[in-house]
matplotlib code that plots the C-alpha trace (Angstrom):
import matplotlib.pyplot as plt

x = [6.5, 8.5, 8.0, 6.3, 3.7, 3.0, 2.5, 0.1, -2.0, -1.9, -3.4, -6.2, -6.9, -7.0, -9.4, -11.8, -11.8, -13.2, -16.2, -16.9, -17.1, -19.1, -21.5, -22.3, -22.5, -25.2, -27.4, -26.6, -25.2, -22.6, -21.3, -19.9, -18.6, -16.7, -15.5, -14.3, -12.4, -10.5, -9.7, -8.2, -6.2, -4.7, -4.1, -2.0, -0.3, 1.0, 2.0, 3.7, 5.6, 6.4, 7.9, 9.8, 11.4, 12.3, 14.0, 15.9, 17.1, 18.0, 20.6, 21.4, 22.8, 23.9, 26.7, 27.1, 28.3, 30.5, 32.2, 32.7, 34.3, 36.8]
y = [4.3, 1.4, -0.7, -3.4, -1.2, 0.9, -2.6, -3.8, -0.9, -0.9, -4.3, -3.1, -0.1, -1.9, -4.9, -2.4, -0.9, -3.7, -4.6, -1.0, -1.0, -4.5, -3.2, -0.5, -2.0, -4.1, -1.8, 0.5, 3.1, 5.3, 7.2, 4.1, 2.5, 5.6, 5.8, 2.3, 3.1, 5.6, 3.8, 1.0, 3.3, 4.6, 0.9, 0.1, 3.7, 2.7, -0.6, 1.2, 3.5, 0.0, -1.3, 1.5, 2.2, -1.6, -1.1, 2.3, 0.1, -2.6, -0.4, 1.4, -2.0, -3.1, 0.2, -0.4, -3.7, -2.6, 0.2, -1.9, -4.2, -1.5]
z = [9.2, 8.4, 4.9, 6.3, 8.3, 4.9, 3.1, 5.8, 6.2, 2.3, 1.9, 4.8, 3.2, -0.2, 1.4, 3.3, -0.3, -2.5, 0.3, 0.4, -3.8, -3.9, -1.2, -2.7, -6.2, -4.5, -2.6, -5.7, -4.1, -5.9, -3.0, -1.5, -4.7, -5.5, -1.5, -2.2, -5.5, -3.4, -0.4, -2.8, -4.5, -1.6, 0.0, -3.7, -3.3, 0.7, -0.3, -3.6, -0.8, 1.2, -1.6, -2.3, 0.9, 1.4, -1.9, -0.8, 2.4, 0.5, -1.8, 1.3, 2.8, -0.4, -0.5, 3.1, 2.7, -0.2, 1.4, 4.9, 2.2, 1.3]

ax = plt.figure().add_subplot(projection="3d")
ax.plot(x, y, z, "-o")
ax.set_aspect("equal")
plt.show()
């Protein structure tokens, strides 16, 4: 998956997350609050990976560029 796909599906899973968690803090239902926490995690964790590849590439190009330089 590319960094821009992980962010993306990261801010879904993050957004489907927080309904999930206020809809079941209204109708009081745990299970669905709790399902919510953890989908929310997981968006912040993909976009975490997003942010992390783009930075990898971005280092990678950096040296590229230095050793085309060379």
């Amino acid at each position: 998956m590319s960094s821009a796909t992980d962010k993306i599906k990261g801010l879904a899973n993050e957004a489907a997350g927080n309904v999930k968690q206020a809809v079941g803090k209204a109708t009081g239902n745990e299970k669905l609050q709790a399902e919510g926490f953890a989908q929310e995690r997981k968006g912040e964790m993909q976009q975490a990976v997003g942010k992390a590849k783009e930075a990898v590439k971005n280092a990678a190009d950096a040296v590229k560029k230095g050793v085309d330089k060379v």
